[in-house]
C-alpha positions as a Markdown table, in Angstrom:
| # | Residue | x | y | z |
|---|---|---|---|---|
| 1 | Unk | 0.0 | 0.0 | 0.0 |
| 2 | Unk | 1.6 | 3.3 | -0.6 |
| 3 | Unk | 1.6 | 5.6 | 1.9 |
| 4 | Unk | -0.3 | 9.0 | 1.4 |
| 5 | Unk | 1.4 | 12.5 | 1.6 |
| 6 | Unk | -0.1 | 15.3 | 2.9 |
| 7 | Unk | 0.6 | 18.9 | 2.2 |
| 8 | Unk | 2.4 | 21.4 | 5.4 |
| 9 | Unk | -0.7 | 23.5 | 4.5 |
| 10 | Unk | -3.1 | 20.8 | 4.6 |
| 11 | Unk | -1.6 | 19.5 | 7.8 |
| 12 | Unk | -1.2 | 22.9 | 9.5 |
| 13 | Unk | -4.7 | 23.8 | 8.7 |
| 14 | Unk | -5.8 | 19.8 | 10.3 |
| 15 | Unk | -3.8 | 20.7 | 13.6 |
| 16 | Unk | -4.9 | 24.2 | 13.8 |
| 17 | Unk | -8.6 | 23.0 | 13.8 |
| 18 | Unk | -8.0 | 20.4 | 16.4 |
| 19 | Unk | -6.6 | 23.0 | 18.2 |
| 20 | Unk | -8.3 | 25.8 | 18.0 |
| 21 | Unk | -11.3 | 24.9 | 17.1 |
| 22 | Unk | -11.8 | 22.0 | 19.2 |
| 23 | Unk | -13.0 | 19.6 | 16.7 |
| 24 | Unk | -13.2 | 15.9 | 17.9 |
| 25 | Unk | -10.6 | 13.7 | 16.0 |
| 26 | Unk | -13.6 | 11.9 | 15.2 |
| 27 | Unk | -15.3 | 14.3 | 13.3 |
| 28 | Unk | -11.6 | 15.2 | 11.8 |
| 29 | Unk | -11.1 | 12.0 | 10.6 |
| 30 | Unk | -14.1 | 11.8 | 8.6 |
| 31 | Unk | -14.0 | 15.3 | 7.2 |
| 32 | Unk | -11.0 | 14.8 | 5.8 |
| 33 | Unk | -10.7 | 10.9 | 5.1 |
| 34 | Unk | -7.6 | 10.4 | 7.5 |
| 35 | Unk | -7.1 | 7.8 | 10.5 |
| 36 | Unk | -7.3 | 9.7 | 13.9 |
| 37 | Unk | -3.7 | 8.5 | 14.9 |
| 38 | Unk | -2.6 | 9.9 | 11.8 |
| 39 | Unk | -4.0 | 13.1 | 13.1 |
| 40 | Unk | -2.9 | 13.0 | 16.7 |
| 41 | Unk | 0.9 | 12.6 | 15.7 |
| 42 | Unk | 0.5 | 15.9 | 13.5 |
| 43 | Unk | -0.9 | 17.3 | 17.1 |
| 44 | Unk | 2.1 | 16.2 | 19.3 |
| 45 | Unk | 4.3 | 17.3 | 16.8 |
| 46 | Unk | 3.0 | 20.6 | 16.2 |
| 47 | Unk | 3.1 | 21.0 | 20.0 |
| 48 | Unk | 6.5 | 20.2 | 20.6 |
| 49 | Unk | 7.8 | 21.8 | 17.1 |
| 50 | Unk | 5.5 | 24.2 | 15.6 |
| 51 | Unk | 5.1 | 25.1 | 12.3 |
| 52 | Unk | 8.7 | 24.1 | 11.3 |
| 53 | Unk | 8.0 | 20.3 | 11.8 |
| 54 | Unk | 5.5 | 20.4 | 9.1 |
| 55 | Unk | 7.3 | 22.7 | 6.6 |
| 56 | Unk | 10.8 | 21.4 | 7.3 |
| 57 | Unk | 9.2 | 18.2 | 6.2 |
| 58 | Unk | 8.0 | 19.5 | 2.6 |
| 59 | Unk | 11.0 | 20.8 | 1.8 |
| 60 | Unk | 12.8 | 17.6 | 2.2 |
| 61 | Unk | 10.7 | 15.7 | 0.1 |
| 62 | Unk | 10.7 | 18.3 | -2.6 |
| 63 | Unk | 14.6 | 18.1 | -2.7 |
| 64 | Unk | 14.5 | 14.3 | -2.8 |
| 65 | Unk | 12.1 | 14.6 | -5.7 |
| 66 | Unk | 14.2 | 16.9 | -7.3 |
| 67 | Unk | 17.6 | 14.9 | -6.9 |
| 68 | Unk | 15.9 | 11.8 | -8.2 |
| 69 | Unk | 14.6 | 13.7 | -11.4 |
| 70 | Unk | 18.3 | 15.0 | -12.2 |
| 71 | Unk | 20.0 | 10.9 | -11.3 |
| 72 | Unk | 17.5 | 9.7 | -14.1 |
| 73 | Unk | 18.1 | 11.8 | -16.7 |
């Protein structure tokens, strides 16, 4: 099964909800068709991290993308 990536945008906006808003993980989970302890890691990160974990994340993955292009051709 591959594994699903999520945007910093998409996540930060996730977290923020939970947070902010209060929203149960349940009704998270089915808004946004993603397993609550999927979810609830983004929350821990986000409290020990901020921000950063999320985008420091997405800028890893572009450069790996990136390198990989530029080894095929």
């Amino acid at each position: 099964m591959r594994k699903r990536k999520y945007s910093a945008e998409l996540i930060i906006s996730i977290v923020k909800e939970r947070i902010e808003k209060e929203t149960s993980w349940k009704r998270l989970g089915a808004k946004y068709n993603i397993q609550r302890r999927r979810i609830e890691g983004w929350v821990i990160q986000y409290k020990e991290n901020g921000i950063s974990a999320f985008i420091q994340e997405e800028r890893s993955r572009s450069e790996e993308r990136r390198v990989g292009k530029e080894c095929r051709s």
